[in-house]
RODREN-399339 format. One record per residue (C-alpha): residue in one letter; x, y, z. Coordinates in steps of 0.25 Angstrom, whole numbers, plus 2048, in hexadecimal, padded with zeros to 3 digits. Example, Ala and Ser with C-alpha at 12.3 -4.5 7.8 and 13.67 -1.06 7.14 Angstrom:
<lotis>
A8317EE81F S8377FC81D 
</lotis>
This chain:
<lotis>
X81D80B82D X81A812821 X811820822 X809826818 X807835819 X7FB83C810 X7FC847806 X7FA851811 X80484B81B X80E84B811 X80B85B80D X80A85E81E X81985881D X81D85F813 X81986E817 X82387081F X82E86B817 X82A87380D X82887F815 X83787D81A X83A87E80B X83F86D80D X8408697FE X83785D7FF X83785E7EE X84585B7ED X8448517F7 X83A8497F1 X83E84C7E2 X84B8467E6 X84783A7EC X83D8377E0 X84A8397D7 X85382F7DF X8478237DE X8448267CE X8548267CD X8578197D5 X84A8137D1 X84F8147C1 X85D8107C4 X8598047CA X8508017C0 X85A8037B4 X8647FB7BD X85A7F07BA X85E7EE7AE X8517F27A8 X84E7F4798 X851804794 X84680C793 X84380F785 X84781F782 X83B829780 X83982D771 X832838774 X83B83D77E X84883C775 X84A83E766 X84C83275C X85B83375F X85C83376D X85D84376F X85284A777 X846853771 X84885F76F X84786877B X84B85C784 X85A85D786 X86085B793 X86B85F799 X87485479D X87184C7A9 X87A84A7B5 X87683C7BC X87683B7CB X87B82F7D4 X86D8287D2 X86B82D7C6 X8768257BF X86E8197BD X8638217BA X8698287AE X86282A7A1 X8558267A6 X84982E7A5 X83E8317AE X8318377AC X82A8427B4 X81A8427B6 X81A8507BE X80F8567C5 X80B8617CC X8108687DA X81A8617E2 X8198547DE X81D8597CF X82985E7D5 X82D8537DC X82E84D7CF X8358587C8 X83F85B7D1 X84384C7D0 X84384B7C1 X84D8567C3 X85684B7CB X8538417BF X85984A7B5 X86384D7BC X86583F7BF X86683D7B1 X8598387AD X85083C7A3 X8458437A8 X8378467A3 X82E84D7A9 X81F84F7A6 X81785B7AC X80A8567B0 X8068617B6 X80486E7B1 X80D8767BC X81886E7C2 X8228727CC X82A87B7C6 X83687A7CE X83786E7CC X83486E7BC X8418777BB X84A86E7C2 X8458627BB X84786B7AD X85586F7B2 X8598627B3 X85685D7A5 X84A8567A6 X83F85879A X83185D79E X82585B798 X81A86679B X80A86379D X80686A791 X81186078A X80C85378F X806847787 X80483878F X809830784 X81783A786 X816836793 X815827794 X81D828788 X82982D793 X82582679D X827819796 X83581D792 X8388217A0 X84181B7AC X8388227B7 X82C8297B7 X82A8347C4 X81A8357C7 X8198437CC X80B8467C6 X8058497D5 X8098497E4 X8038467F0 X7F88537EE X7F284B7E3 X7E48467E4 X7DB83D7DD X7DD8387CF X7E983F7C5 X7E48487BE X7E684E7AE X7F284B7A8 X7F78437B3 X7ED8387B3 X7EE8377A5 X7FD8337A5 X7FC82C7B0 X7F08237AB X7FB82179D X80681F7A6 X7FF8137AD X7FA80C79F X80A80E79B X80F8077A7 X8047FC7A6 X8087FB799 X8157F879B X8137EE7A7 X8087E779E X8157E7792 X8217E279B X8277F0797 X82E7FC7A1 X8288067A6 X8308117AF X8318137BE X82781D7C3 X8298237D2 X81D82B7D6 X8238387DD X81D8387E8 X80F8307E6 X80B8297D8 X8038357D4 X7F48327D5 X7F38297E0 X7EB82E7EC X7F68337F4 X7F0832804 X7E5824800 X7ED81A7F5 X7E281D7EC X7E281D7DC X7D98267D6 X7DF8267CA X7EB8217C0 X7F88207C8 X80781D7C1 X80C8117CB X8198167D2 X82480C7D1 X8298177DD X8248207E6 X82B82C7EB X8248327F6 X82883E7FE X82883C80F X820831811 X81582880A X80982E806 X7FD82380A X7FA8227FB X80881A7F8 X80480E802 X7F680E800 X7EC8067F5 X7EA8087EA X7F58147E8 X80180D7EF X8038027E5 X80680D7DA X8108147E2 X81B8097DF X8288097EA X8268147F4 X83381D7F7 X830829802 X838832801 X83C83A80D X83B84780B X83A84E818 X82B84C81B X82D84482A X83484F830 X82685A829 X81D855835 X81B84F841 X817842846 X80E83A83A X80283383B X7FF82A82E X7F2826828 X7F881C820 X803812823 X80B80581F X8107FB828 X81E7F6826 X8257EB82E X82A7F183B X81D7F783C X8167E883A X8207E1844 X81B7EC84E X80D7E784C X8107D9850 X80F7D485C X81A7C9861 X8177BE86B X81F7C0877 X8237B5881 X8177B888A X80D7B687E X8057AB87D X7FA7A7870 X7EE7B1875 X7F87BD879 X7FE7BC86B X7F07BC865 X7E67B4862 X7DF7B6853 X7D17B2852 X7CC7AD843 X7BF7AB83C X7C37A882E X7BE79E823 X7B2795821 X7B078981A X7B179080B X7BC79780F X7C378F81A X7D3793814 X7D07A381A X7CF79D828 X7DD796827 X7E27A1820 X7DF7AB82B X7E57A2836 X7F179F82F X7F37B082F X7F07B183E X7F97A3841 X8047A8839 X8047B683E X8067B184D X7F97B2852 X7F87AB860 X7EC7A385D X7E37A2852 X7D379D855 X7CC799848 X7BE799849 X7B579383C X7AF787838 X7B8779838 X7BB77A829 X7C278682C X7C9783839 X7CD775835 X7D477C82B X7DB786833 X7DF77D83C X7E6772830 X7EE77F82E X7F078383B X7EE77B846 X7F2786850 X7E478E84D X7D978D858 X7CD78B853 X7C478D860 X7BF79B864 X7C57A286E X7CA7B2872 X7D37B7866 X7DC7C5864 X7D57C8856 X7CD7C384B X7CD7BF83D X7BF7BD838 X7BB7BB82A X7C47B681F X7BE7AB817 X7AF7AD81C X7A77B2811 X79E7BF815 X7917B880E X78F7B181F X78F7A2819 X79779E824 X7907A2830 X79979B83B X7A47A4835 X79C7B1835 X7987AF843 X7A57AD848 X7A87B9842 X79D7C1847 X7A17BE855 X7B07C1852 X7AA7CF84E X7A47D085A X7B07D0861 X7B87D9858 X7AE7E4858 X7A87E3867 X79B7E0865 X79A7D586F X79E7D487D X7AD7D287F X7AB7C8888 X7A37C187C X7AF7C4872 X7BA7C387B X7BD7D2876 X7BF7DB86C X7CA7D5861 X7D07DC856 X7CE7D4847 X7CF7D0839 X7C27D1830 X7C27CC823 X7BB7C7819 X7AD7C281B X7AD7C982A X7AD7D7823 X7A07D3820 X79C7CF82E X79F7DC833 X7927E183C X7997EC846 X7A27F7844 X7B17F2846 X7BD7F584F X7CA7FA849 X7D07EC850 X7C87E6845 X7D17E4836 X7C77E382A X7CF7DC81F X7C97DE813 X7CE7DF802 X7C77E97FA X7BC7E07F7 X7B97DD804 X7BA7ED809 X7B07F17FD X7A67E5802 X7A87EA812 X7A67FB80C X79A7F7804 X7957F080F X7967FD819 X78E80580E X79C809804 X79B8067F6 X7A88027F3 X7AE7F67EB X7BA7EF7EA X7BF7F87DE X7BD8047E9 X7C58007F5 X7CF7FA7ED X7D28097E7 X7D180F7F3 X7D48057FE X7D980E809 X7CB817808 X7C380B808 X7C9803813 X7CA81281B X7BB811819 X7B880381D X7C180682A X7B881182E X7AB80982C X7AF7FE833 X7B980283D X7C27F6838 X7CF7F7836 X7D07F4826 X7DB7EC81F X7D87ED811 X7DF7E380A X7E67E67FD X7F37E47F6 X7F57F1800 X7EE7F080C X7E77FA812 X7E47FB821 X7DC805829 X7DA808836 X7D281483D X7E081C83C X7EB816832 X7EA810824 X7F5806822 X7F7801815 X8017F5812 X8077EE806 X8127E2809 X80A7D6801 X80E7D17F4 X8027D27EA X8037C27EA X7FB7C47F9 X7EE7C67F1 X7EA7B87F2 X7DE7B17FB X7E17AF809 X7EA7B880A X7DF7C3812 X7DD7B881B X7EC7B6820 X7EC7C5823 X7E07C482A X7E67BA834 X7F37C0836 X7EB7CC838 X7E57C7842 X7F07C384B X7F67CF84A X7EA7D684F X7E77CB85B X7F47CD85D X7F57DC860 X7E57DA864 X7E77E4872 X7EF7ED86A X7E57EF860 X7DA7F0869 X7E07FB870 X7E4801864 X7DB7FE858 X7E380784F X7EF7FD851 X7E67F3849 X7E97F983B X7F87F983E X7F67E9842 X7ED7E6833 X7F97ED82C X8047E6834 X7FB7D8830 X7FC7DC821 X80A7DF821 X80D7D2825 X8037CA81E X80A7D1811 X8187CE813 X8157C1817 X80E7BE809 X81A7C7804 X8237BC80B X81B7AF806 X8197B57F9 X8277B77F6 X8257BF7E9 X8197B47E3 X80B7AE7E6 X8087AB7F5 X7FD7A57FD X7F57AA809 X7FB79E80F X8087A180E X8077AF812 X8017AB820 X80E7A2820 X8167AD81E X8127B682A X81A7B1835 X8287B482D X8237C2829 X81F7C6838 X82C7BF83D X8337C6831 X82C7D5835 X82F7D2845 X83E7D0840 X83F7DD839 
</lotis>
């Protein structure tokens, strides 16, 4: 399980440490020096083209400027492959600054060629000696020119982003925006041209993001790498932030032993933490103990949503699928997958409402999907129901939502579809909104409905009344139609299948949604295979992808 601590957690942590007078700075300074290290001696071991030399930096004739001398440089183990590169500094303020400096010091010493521009107007002083003392050239505020900057950058191996730390709040500010935004335009650029462009590690976090939500208020210099110090900080695995923050690399720097035990707001599923969600057949189970998945999906326009959905819940192991839906959309099913009931009956959870348009021109659909809401939120008698049922809500059933829902309930919506259900609950919000800050939408829409919310997205965003999970294990080629309704399918039968454990325990049901996107995006990884895929093929995957996580 991956845990995200907030800005404040990480600063409760680290009081004591520092009060104990640990040294977290060398700590953490050393760490990002060993991944800028490795990470340009890999790359040059690539055989990649040289970088061109800076002419600005050294004279006409190879010599440096005047008043840019170094003493000579003594390379370390790592820093063999690494020597003769350059690296460049963006250093801020406070601690974070000093992270950066301390491991510029490394560099130089290392044998690289280190630049160091001062952002900030008052940097860590201790740090700026050491950094001096070992050779590097330093560039003070007062001296600083963007086109300089970019100008160094583009000639450099590495770039270390230590312009702000986990304190910062809302967009960067003067000078630091303003380089950044340049910095951004040059890497574009340079994609756009089929040119290089250096390795950046964000020390840290990529300065700019917000650190505790995954927004981006402002311009934020994508991290091929991310150090960060203790633990994950919510803003590296959340939307829209975590997709700027590159390869995250925690560094352990003595924080677990700082405090006692921890309870995250923000976590990522990984597979052990899936393979305990799952519930395997034992040799007393029989198909309604193993759970059966109720399904009202598809209509005659849309009859492939239907057969998509069952193929998710058949594929995923479910007990038992019931189909319910007009014949065009049954018959189909069943060419597919004969072993689909399509006769009503008592079921473990439900999937209502891919394929059926919210404009109510199907009413048969609509009113099977009514009388499924009325078992999931209570309104009618049990013995009228057969019971309270946790389910799956997508598509065309948000809109048929009358009755504040149970947390057993998993709304499944993309940003489109959240702005449409906000807006309707009195929000104005579009689609531009959420998907800027998706976790603070899909927190809100939780607390209005009551729902569980699965917010789809190339991360996925899951919120329950107590954690947020937040995963990212598809290949961008899963953005394709059908795909939302597999994951529906397989969602529900894990959900009939842990049915009495998530009544029991509603706050169990986010863990389940995240355990289904886990799998639904490995097995399109696995289908994939590094090119285009089809909702098909992803359903088709999901057996070998459970069997492969139970294995592990």
């Amino acid at each position: 399980m991956i845990e995200a601590w907030t800005a404040d957690e990480i600063r409760a942590a680290e009081k004591p440490l520092l009060d104990a007078g640990v040294p977290l700075m060398d700590r953490a300074a050393r760490a990002i020096a060993r991944a800028a290290l490795a990470d340009v001696a890999r790359r040059r071991s690539g055989g990649g083209a040289p970088r061109p030399r800076f002419a600005g930096f050294l004279g006409s004739d190879g010599v440096p400027g005047p008043g840019r001398v170094r003493p000579p440089r003594r390379p370390g183990a790592v820093g063999n492959a690494a020597h003769g590169a350059r690296a460049v500094l963006l250093v801020g303020a406070g601690n974070n600054g000093g992270d950066t400096l301390f491991a510029g010091a490394h560099l130089a010493r290392s044998g690289m060629h280190v630049t160091a521009f001062l952002v900030a107007g008052v940097v860590h002083g201790e740090g700026l000696a050491a950094l001096e003392a070992a050779g590097a050239d330093v560039i003070a505020r007062s001296e600083l020119r963007v086109p300089v900057v970019v100008e160094h950058v583009e000639a450099a191996d590495v770039v270390l982003d230590g312009l702000v730390g986990i304190g910062s709040r809302g967009a960067l500010r003067p000078p630091s925006g303003g380089i950044v935004r340049a910095l951004v335009e040059s890497r574009s650029a340079a994609e756009t041209a089929g040119t290089p462009w250096p390795w950046v590690v964000a020390v840290d976090v990529p300065s700019g993001i917000g650190v505790d939500d995954g927004s981006v208020p402002g311009p934020v210099l994508p991290a091929d790498r991310t150090v960060t110090f203790g633990a994950r900080k919510p803003g590296l695995i959340l939307p829209p932030a975590a997709h700027l923050a590159g390869v995250v690399q925690v560094a352990d720097v003595g924080l677990g032993t700082a405090q006692g035990p921890h309870v995250p707001g923000t976590l990522r599923l990984e597979g052990s933490d899936v393979a305990a969600v799952l519930r395997v057949p034992g040799v007393r189970d029989h198909k309604y103990t193993r759970g059966v998945v109720g399904v009202v999906a598809g209509t005659e326009k849309y009859p492939g949503a239907g057969v998509l959905v069952t193929a998710g819940a058949v594929r995923a192991g479910a007990g038992m699928v019931r189909a319910l839906g007009p014949t065009t959309v049954t018959d189909r099913i069943l060419t597919r997958h004969p072993e689909v009931v399509t006769a009503g009956g008592r079921v473990q959870s439900w999937v209502l409402g891919p394929g059926i348009p919210s404009d109510g021109s199907d009413a048969g659909q609509d009113r099977r999907v009514y009388g499924a809401l009325a078992a999931v939120t209570g309104v009618l008698d049990a013995e009228v129901t057969g019971g309270v049922v946790p389910a799956v809500i997508d598509a065309g059933a948000m809109a048929m939502l009358e009755h504040r829902l149970p947390e057993i309930a998993v709304l499944t919506p993309h940003a489109r579809e959240l702005a449409e259900l906000m807006r309707g609950l009195g929000h104005e919000v579009d689609r531009a909104d959420v998907e800027a800050e998706p976790v603070r939408w899909a927190r809100a829409a939780q607390r209005a409905t009551g729902a569980t919310v699965l917010l789809k997205g190339s991360v996925t965003v899951i919120v329950g009344s107590g954690a947020t999970f937040t995963q990212a294990d598809a290949p961008a080629w899963l953005a394709t139609a059908g795909a939302g309704d597999v994951l529906a399918g397989l969602l529900g039968t894990l959900l009939a299948s842990r049915a009495d454990d998530v009544l029991a325990d509603p706050t169990l049901t986010s863990r389940v949604a995240a355990a289904a996107v886990v799998l639904h995006g490995r097995a399109a990884a696995l289908a994939s295979g590094g090119g285009p895929v089809s909702a098909t093929d992803v359903a088709d995957a999901v057996p070998r992808v459970i069997a492969d996580v139970l294995a592990a």
